[in-house]
C-alpha distance (Angstrom), angle and dihedral (degrees) to the residues before:
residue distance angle dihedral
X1 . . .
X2 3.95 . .
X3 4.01 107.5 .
X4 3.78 122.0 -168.9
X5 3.73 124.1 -109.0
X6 3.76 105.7 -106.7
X7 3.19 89.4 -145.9
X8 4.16 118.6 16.6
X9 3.49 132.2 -160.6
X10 3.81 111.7 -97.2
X11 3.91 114.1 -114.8
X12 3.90 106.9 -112.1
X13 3.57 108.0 -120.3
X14 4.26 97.2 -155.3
X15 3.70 130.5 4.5
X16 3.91 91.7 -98.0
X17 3.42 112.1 87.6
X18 4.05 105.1 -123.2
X19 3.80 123.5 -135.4
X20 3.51 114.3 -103.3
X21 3.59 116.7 -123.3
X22 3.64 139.6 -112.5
X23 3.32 110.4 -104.6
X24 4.17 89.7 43.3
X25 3.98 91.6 60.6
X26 3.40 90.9 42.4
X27 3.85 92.1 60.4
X28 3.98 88.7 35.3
X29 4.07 92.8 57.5
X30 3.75 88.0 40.6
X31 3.38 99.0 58.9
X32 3.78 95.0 49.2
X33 3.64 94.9 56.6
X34 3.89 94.0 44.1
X35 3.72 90.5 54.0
X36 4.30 92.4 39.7
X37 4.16 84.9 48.7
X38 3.02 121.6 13.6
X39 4.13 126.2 -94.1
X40 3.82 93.4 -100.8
X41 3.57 92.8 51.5
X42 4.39 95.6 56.1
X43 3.52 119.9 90.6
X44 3.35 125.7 -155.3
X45 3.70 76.2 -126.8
X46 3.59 98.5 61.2
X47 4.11 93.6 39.5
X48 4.09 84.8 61.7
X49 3.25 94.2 44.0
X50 3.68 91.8 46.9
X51 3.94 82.6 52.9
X52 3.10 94.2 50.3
X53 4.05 85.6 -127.9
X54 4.09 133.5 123.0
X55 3.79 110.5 -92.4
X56 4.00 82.1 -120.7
X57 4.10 90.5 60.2
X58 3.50 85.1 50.2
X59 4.02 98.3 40.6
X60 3.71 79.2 48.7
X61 4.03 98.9 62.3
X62 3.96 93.8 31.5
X63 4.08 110.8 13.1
X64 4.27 93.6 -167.2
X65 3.43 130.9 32.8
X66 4.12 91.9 -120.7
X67 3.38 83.4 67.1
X68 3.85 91.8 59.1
X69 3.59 90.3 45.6
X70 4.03 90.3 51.2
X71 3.64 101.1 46.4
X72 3.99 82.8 51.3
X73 3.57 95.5 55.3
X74 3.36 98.2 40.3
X75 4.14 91.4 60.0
X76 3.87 77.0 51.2
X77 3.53 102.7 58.1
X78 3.82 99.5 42.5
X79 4.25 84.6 47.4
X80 4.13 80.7 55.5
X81 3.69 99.7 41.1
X82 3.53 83.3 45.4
X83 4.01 95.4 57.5
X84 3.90 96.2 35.4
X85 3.49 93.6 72.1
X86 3.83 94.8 62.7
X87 4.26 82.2 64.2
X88 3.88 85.8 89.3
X89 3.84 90.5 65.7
X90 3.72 100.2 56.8
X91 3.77 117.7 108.1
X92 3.95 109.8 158.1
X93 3.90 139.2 22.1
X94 3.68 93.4 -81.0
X95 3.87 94.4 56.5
X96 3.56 90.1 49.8
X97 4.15 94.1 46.6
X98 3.67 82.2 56.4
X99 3.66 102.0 48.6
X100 3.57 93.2 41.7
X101 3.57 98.8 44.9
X102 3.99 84.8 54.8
X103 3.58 92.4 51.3
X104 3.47 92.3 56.0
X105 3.86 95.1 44.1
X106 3.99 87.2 48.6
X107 4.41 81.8 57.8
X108 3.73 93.0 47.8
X109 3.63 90.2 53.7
X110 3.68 83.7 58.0
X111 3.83 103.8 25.6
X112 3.95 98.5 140.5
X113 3.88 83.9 75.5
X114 3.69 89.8 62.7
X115 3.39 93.5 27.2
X116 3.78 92.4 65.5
X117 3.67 93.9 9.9
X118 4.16 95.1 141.5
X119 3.62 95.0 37.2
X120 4.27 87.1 57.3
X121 3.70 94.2 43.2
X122 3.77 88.3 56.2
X123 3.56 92.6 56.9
X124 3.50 103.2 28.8
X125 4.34 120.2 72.9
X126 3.89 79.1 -178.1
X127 3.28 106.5 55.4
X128 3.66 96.7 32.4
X129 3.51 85.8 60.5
X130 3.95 101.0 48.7
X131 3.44 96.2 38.4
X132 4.01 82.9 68.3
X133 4.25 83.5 65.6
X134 3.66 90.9 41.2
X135 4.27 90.5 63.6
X136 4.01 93.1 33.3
X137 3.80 79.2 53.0
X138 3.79 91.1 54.6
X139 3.27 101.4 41.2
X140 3.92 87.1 53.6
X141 3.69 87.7 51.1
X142 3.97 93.3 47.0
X143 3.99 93.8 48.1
X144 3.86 93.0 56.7
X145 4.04 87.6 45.4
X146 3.20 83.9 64.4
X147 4.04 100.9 37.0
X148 3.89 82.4 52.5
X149 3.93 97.2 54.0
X150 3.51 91.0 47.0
X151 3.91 93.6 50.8
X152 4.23 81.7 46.5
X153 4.07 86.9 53.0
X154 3.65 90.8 -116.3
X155 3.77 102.1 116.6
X156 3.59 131.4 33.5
X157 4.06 107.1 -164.5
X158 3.77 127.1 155.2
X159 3.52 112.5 -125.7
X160 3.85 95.9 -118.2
X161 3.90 86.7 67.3
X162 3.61 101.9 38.6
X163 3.69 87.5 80.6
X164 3.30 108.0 58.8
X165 3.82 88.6 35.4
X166 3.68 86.5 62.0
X167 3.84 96.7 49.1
X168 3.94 90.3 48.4
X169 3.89 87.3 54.3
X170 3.79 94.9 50.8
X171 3.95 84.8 45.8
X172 3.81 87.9 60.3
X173 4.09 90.2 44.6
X174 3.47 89.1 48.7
X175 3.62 107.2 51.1
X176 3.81 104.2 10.2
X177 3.85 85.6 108.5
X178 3.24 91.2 58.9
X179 3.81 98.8 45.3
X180 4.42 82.3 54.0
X181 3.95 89.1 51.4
X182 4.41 93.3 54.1
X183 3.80 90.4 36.3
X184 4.24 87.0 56.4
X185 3.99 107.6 2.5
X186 3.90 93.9 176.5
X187 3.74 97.6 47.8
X188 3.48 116.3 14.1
X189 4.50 103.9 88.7
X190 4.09 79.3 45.5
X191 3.68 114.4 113.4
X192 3.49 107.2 -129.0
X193 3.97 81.2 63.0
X194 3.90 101.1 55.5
X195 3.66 103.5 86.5
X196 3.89 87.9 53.5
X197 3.85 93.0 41.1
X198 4.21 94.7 46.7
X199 3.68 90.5 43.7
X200 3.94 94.7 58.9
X201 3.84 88.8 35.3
X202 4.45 82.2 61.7
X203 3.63 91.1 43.7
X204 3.94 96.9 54.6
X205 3.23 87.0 40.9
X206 3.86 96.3 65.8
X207 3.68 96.8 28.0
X208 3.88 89.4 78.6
X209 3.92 73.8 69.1
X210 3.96 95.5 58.6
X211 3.91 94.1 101.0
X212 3.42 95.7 58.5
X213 3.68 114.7 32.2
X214 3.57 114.9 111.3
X215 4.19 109.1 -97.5
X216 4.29 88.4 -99.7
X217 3.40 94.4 35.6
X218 3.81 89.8 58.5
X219 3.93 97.6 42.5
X220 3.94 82.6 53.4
X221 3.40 91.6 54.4
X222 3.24 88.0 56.4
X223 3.34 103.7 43.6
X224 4.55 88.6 63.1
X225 3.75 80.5 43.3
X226 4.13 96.5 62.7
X227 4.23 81.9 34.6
X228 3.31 94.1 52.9
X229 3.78 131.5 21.4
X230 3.61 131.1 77.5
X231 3.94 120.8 -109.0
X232 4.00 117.7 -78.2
């Protein structure tokens, strides 16, 4: 199954590599320091400073930090709305690894949203209100997951239970992150622990399929889980 970059290399336009602009490094540098400390621990002090800009320059391109936060999440949810459409092409365990593993790779590119996730809803009417798309979204995604395993003969759920099942799963997408970060607080957001971290975050994920996966279906499964993901 062919899955979309969430986020793919931009076509160069002419041999000589272009400056970027302003406003772009400005959400670039943000972003890294959100995710290294936490959102409500940036200034907009430290992000010039980190630029190596005025705070005017940077008042300028984005003149309140919502604004920063906004522009952020709003790359994030076209990346995700961009990767939830390839749901509809998964048909066995190893579809669904992928797509879920991509999912959570997408979030860890943007983990200070889930990182902080309460904290920004309680400040931000924007965000409070999108993020309410953002699980419909993935629960959308998740019930055709599970439509398309069943149509592959991989999964054999009634469709009183499929439901809930599906909710539980976006639970785990959702706040799995967070579950990493209590479970090791002083290394678990650090990147030389995200390929560990992601991988368990896919394999609970489809475990909450366990009891209905078809017998080879569920020794595949675990099969890319002993291949793939990091010790408990």
């Amino acid at each position: 199954m062919a899955l979309p970059d969430p986020n793919p290399p931009a076509s160069p336009k002419s041999p000589a590599k272009k400056p970027r602009r302003t406003a772009e490094r400005i959400l670039e540098v943000t972003l890294d320091l959100f995710n290294r400390f936490g959102e409500p621990n940036v200034s907009t002090t430290l992000i010039s400073a980190e630029l190596n800009i005025s705070p005017g320059n940077l008042y300028y391109h984005y003149p309140a930090k919502d604004e920063l936060i906004n522009s952020l999440f709003d790359r994030y949810e076209r990346a995700l709305n961009d990767l939830l459409q390839a749901a509809d092409n998964v048909r066995n365990v190893e579809d669904a690894w992928l797509f879920f593993h991509m999912l959570f790779e997408l979030i860890w590119q943007y983990r200070f949203l889930y990182r902080d996730l309460n904290d920004l809803l309680s400040k931000n009417r924007r965000l409070e209100t999108h993020f309410q798309f953002v699980l419909k979204n993935k629960a959308r995604a998740v019930a055709q997951v599970l439509d398309g395993l069943t149509r592959g003969s991989s999964l054999r759920i009634d469709r009183r239970e499929s439901e809930p099942v599906a909710s539980a799963m976006v639970v785990v997408l959702t706040y799995w992150l967070s579950y990493e970060y209590v479970r090791d607080p002083r290394r678990a957001l650090e990147p030389d622990s995200a390929a560990a971290a992601l991988s368990r975050g896919a394999y609970h994920v489809l475990s909450l399929l366990m009891p209905y996966l078809e017998p080879s279906a569920r020794e595949h499964l675990f099969q890319i889980a002993g291949a793939y993901r990091g010790g408990e």
